[in-house]
matplotlib code that plots the C-alpha trace (Angstrom):
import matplotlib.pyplot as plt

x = [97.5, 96.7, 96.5, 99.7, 101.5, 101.4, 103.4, 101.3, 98.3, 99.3, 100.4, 97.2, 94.8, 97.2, 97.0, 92.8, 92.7, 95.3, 92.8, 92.5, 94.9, 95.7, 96.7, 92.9, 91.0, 89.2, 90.2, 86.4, 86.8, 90.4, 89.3, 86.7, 88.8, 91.6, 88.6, 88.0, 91.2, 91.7, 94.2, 93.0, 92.5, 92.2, 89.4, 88.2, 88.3, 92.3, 93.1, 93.5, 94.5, 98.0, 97.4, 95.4, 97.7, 100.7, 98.8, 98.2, 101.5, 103.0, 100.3, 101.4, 104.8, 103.3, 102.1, 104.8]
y = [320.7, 324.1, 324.7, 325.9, 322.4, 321.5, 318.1, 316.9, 317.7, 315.6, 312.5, 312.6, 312.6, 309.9, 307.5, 308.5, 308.4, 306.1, 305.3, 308.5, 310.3, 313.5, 314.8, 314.4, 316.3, 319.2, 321.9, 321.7, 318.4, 318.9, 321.4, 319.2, 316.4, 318.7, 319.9, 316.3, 315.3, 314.0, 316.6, 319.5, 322.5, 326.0, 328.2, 327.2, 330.2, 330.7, 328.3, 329.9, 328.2, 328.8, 326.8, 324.2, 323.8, 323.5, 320.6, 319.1, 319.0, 317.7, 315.0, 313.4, 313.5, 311.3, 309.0, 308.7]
z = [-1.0, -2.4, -6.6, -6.3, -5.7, -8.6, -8.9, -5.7, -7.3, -10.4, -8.4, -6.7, -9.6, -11.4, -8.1, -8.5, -11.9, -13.6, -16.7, -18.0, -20.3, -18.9, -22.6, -23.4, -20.8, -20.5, -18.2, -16.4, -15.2, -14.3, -11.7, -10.9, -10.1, -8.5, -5.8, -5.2, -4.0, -1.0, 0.9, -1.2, 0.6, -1.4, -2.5, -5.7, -7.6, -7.0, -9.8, -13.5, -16.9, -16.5, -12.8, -14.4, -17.6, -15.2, -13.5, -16.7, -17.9, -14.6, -14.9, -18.6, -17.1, -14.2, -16.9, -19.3]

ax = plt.figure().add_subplot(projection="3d")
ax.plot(x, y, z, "-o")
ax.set_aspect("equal")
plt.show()
């Protein structure tokens, strides 16, 4: 997975995370989490906030 998979990504860290509200997190601990990821594979200074906010928002989809 690289930052740019963006609805991967956000499966993932709902199967890893399914307690936390993705409309309630900070964009630190996103990438964080998004590093941690098993399958992840990208340099961590290629994502952004448009990167990480595009995650996010695929992630409260995943929720709802």
């Amino acid at each position: 997975m690289k930052w740019t998979d963006t609805l991967r990504v956000a499966e993932a860290l709902y199967d890893k995370f399914p307690d936390i509200d993705p409309e309630k997190i900070r964009f630190t601990d996103l990438h964080k989490w998004v590093l941690e990821l098993d399958g992840f594979d990208d340099e961590p200074n290629r994502s952004g906030e448009k990167i990480l906010e595009a995650i996010q928002a695929a992630w409260i989809e995943e929720a709802r």
